[in-house]
C-alpha positions in Angstrom: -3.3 -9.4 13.8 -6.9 -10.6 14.7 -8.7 -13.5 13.7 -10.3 -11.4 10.8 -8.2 -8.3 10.4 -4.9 -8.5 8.9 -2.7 -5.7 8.4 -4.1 -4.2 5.7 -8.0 -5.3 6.6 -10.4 -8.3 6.0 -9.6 -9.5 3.2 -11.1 -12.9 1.4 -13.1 -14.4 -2.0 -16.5 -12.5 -1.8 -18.7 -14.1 -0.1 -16.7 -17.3 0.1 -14.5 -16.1 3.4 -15.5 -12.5 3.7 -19.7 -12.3 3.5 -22.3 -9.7 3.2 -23.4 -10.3 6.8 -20.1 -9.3 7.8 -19.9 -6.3 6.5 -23.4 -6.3 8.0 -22.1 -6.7 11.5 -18.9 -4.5 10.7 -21.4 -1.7 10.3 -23.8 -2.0 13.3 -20.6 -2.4 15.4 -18.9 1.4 14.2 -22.6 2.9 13.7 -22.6 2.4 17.8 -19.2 2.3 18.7 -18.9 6.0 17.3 -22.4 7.2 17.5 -25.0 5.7 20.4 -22.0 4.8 22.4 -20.7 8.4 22.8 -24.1 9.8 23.0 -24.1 11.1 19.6 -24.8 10.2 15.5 -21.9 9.2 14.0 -20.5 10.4 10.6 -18.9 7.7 8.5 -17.4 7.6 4.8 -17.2 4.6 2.8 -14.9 4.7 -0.3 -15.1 1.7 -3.0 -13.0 0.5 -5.8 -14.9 -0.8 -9.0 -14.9 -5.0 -7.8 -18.2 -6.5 -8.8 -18.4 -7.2 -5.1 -17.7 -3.8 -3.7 -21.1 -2.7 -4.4 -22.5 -5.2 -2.0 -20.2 -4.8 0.6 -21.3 -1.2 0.5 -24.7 -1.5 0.3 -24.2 -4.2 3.4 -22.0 -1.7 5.2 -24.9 1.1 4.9 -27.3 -1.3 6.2 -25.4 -1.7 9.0 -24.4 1.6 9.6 -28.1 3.5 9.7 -29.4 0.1 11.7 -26.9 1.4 14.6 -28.1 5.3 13.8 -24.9 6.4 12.0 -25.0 8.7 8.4 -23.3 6.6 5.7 -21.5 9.2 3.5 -20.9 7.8 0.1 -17.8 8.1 -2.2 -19.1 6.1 -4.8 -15.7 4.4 -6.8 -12.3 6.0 -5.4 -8.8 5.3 -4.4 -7.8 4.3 -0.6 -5.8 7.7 -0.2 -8.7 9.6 -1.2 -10.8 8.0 1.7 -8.3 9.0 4.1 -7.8 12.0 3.3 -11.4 13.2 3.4 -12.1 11.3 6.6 -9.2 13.4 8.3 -10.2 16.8 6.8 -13.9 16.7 6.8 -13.4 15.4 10.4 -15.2 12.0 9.9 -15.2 9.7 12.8 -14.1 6.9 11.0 -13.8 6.1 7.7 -14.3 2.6 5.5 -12.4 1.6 1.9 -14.0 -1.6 0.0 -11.0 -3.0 -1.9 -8.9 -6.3 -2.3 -6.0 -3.9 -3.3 -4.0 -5.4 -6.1 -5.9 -8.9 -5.2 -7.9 -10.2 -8.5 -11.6 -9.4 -8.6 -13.0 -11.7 -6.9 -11.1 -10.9 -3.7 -12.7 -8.6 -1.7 -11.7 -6.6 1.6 -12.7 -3.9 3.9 -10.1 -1.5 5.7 -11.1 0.7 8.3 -9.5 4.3 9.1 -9.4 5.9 12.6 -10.9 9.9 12.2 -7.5 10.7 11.6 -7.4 8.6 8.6 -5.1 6.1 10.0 -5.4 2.2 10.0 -7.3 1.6 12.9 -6.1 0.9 15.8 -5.7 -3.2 17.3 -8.0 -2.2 20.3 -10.6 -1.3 18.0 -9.8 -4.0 15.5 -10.1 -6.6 17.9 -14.1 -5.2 19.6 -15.0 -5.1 15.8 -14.1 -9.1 16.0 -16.1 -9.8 19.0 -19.0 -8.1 17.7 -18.7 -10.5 14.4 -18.2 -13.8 16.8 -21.5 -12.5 19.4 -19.8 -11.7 21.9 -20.9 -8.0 22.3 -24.8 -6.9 22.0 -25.5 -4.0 20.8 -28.8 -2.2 20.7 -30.5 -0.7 16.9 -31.6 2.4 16.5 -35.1 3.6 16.4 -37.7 6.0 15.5 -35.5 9.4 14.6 -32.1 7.9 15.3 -32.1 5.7 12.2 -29.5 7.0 9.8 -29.6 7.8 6.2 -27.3 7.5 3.1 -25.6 11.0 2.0 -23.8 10.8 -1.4 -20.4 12.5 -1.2 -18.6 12.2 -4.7 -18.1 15.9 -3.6 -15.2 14.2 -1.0 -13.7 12.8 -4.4 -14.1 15.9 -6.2 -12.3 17.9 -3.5 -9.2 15.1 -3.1 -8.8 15.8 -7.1 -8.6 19.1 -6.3 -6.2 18.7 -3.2 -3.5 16.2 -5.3 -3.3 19.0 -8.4 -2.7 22.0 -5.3 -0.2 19.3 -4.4 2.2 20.1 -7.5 4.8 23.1 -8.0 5.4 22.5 -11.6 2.9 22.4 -14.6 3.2 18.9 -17.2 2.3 21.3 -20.6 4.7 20.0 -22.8 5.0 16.6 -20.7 3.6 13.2 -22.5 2.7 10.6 -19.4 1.5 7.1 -19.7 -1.2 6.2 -17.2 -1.9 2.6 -16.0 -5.3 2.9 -14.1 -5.9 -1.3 -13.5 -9.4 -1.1 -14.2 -9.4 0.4 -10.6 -10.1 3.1 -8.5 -8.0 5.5 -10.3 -9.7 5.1 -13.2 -12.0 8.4 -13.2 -8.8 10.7 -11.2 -5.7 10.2 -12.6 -6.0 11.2 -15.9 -8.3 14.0 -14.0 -5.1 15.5 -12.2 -2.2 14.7 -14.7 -4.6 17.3 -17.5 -5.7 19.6 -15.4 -1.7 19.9 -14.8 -1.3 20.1 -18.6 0.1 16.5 -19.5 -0.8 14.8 -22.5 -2.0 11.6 -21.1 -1.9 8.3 -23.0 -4.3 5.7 -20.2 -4.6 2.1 -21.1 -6.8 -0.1 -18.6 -9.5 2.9 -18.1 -12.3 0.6 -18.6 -13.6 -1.1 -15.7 -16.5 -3.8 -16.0 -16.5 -5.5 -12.4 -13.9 -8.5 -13.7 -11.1 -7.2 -15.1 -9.5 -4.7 -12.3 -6.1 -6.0 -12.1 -6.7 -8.4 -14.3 -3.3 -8.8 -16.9 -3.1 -4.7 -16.2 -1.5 -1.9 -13.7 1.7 -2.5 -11.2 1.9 -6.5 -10.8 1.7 -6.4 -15.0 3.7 -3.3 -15.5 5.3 -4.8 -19.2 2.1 -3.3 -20.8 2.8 -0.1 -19.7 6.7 -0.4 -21.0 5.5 -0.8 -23.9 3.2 1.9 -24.2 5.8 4.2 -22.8 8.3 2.8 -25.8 6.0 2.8 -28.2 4.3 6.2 -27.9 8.1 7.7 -27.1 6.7 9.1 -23.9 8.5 11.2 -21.2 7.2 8.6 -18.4 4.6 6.1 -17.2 2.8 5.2 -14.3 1.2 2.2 -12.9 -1.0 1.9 -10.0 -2.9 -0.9 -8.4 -6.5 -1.8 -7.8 -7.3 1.1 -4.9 -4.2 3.5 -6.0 -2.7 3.5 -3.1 1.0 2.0 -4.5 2.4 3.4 -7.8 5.2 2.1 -10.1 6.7 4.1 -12.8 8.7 3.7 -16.4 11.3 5.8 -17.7 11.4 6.9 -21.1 13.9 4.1 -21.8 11.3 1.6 -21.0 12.8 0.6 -17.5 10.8 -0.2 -14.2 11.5 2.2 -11.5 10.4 0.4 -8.1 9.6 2.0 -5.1 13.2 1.2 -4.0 14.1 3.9 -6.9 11.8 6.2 -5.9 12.2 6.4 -1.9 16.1 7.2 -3.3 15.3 9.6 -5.8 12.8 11.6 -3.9 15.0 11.1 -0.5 17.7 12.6 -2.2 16.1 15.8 -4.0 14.9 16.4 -0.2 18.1 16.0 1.0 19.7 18.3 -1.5 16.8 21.2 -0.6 17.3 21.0 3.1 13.3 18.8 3.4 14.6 15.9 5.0 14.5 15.4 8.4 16.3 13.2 10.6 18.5 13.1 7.2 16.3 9.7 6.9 14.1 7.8 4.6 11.9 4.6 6.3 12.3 1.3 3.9 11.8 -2.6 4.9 13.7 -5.5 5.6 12.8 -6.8 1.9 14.0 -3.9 0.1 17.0 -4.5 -2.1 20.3 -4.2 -0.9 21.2 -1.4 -3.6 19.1 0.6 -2.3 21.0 0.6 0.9 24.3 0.6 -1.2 22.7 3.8 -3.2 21.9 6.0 0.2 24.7 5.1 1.9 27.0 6.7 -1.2 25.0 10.0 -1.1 25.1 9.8 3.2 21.3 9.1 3.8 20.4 7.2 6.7 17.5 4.4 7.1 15.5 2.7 9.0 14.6 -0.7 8.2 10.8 -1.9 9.8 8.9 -4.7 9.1 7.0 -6.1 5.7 3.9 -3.5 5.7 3.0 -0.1 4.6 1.8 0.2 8.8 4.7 -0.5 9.8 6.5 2.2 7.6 4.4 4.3 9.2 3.9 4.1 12.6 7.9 4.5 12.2 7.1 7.8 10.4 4.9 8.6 13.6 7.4 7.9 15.7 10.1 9.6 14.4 8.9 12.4 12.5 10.7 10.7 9.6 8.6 12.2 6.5 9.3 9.9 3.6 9.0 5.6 3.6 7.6 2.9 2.1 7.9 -1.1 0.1 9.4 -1.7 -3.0 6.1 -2.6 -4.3 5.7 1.2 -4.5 3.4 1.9 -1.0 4.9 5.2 -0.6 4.4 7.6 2.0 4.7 10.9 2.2 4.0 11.7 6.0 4.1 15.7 5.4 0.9 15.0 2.9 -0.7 11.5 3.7 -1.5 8.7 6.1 -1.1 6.3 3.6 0.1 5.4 0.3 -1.0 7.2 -2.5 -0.4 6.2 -6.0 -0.9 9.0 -7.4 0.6 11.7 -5.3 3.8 9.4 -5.8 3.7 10.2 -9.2 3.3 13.9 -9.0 6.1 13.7 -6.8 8.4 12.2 -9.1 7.3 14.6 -12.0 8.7 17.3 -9.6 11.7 15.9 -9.1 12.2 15.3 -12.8 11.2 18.8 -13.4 13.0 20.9 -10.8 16.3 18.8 -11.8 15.4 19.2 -15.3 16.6 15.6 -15.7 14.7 12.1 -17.1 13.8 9.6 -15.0 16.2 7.4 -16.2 19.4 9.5 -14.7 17.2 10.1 -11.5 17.4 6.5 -10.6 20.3 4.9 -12.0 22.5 5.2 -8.9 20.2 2.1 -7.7 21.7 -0.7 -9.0 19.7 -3.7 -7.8 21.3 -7.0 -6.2 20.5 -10.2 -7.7 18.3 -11.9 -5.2 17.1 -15.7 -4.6 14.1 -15.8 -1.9 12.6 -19.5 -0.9 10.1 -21.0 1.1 10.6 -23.2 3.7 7.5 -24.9 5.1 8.2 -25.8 9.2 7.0 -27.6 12.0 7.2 -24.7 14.1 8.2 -21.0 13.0 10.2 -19.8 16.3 11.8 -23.5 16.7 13.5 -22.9 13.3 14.3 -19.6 13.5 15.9 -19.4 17.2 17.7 -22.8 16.7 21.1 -22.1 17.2 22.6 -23.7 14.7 20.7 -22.4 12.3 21.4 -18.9 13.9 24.8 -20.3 13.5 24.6 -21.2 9.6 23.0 -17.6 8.9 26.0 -15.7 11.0 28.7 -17.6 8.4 26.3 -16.4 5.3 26.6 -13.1 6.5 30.4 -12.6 7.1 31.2 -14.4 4.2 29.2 -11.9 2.3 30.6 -9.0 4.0 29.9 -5.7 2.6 28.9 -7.7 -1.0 25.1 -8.6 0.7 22.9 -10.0 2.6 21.0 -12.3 3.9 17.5 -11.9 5.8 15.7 -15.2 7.3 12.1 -14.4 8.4 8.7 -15.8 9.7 5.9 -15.2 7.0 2.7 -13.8 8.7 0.5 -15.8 7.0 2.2 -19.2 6.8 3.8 -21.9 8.5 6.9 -20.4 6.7 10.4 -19.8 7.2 12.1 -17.1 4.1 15.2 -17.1 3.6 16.4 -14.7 1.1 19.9 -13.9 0.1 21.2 -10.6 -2.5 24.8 -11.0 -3.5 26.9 -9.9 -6.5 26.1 -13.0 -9.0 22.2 -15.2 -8.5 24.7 -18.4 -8.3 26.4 -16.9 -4.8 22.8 -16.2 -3.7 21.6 -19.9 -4.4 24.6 -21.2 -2.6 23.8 -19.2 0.6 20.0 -19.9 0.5 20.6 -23.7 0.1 23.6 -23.9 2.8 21.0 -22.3 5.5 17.8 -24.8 4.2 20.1 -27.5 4.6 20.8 -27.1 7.8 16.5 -26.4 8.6 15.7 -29.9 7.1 19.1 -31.7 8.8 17.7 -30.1 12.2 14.6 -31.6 11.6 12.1 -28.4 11.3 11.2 -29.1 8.2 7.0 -29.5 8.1 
């Protein structure tokens, strides 16, 4: 990660850590870098979701952009999978997404997507963050190689149109809760899910700058139980801020994680001859049922890092087409570079309707571990985690626990952090583990 750029953008309080002028500098630097500096205009699209803020950092962007003689192609407000998509089939050469993701609203961030619609790559990443610090000079454009604005809500129109190609079965008959978040998916979901013949029942549809995840969508899914509950409805889904993660309810009112769904869906591949390798891609935080679950129906899995990129650029590497977080960043490789929130959904309506079964029976094989996770604040992150006898202290955790769970103890990214995290039959077996390992962290002396 860069001194700006995380994994999933720059992110910050608007205009508190990330400001106009960067998405100023962020512009002039991609205007060049894929126009003037390959002899050429570039094409770029810039996506938004509906944060006061993100109208700024789009305006900013533009100025940027047409200062370095790019075209600024304009989604207008739209989900993070719908950028992507449209940058890799209209053949952009990069494109740009305004969102904070699930962050509240005043949060801010700006992703960037390679012409394949892929995060961009670290080399890239890391020029952009010269440019912001001065260290790069780069010359404006003049006379006829200004560029110009070009509103595209045609790209959005055409993604709606690409997600509702996307499904084998029509919803006529099918009642379906939407939870939009005040976000990006506000003005497409409901689009797709009648267009398909659903009746749709959307709460949070009504977006004012302030509210987008505000008490609403997947991190406050218990408004959409109840929706689902009380309306009687076949099934609910919840997506965040930019749509690109999507939680679901069954008809009994339960939350069905992205755990549940990388099973279910893994499994109705399996059992139709789609999945290759015979493999999904999870992370090291998803629950230990979920490996309990796919090891009873003989799936295999690989386990990458905390991160939707990480899930990936596994995917990439191993052809592997389904993967993603419990949060409900789910990827379907075949389809997408990234998460989509909404194309998860339509996916589990398949599944539910070439198995003729509810949601509920889909996903009951995943019966989730009890799980304590805590924080340990330390001197020095690779002290305490390669100290041997805290090595030691996990490695007696682990066979004690056997086949019964696990334990995982890992650096945060963000934090002078150490997590340890334990999932075991019963939450007081899980405390006990946790604790024994933090003792032996603070008796060692690495506690901050």
């Amino acid at each position: 990660m860069g001194k700006y750029f995380g994994t999933d953008g720059f992110r910050g309080e608007a205009n508190q850590t990330l400001m106009y002028d960067h998405a100023i500098k962020i512009g002039r630097f991609l205007g060049w870098y894929y126009g003037a500096n390959q002899g050429k205009k570039a094409k770029i699209v810039i996506g938004k979701d509906t944060r006061r803020s993100s109208y700024m950092f789009e305006y900013a962007l533009c100025t940027g952009l047409m200062a370095s003689g790019a075209d600024a192609y304009i989604m207008h407000v739209t989900t993070t999978p719908s950028v992507a998509y449209i940058t890799r089939v209209d053949e952009f050469d990069c494109g740009i997404m305004i969102s904070a993701s699930h962050n509240p609203y005043y949060d801010n961030g700006i992703k960037l997507l390679n012409g394949d619609g892929e995060k961009m790559d670290e080399e890239t990443i890391l020029k952009v963050e010269d440019y912001i610090d001065g260290k790069l000079e780069i010359p404006a454009a003049g006379r006829e190689d200004i560029g110009r604005t070009v509103d595209y809500v045609n790209g959005r129109n055409r993604y709606i149109g690409h997600l509702i190609s996307m499904s084998k079965y029509g919803f006529k008959g099918k009642r379906v809760g939407l939870d939009v978040a005040n976000g990006a998916a506000w003005q497409i979901a409901k689009s797709v899910f009648e267009a398909l013949g659903a009746r749709t029942y959307v709460i949070n549809d009504e977006p004012n700058g302030y509210n987008i995840n505000t008490d609403c969508g997947s991190t406050h899914i218990e408004h959409l139980q109840k929706l689902v509950l009380d309306k009687e409805l076949d099934v609910g889904f919840a997506y965040d801020g930019d749509a690109d993660r999507c939680l679901a309810v069954d008809e009994k009112g339960n939350v069905i994680t992205g755990d549940h769904i990388i099973y279910l869906y893994g499994l109705y591949m399996k059992e139709r001859g789609k999945l290759i390798n015979n493999k999904v891609v999870t992370t090291v935080m998803s629950n230990y049922g979920l490996f309990k679950a796919l090891d009873r129906v003989g799936i295999e899995y690989d386990r990458t890092k905390v991160g939707d990129k990480y899930v990936y650029e596994n995917m990439v590497e191993t052809g592997n087409r389904i993967g993603g977080e419990q949060s409900g960043h789910i990827i379907f490789s075949k389809y997408e570079t990234t998460g989509d929130g909404i194309l998860t959904s339509l996916k589990i309506m398949e599944a539910m309707l070439a198995k003729e079964k509810p949601l509920s029976e889909l996903a009951a094989p995943v019966i989730f571990y009890p799980q304590v996770l805590k924080n340990v604040r330390v001197k020095s992150k690779p002290d305490a985690q390669n100290d041997p006898d805290v090595q030691a202290a996990v490695q007696k955790v682990t066979d004690e626990l056997g086949d019964t769970g696990r334990i995982l103890v890992r650096e945060s990214g963000t934090e002078p952090v150490i997590r340890v995290m334990v999932e075991a039959d019963t939450e007081e077996i899980c405390e006990k583990h946790v604790d024994a390992v933090i003792e032996v962290i603070t008796a060692k002396g690495h506690r901050a």
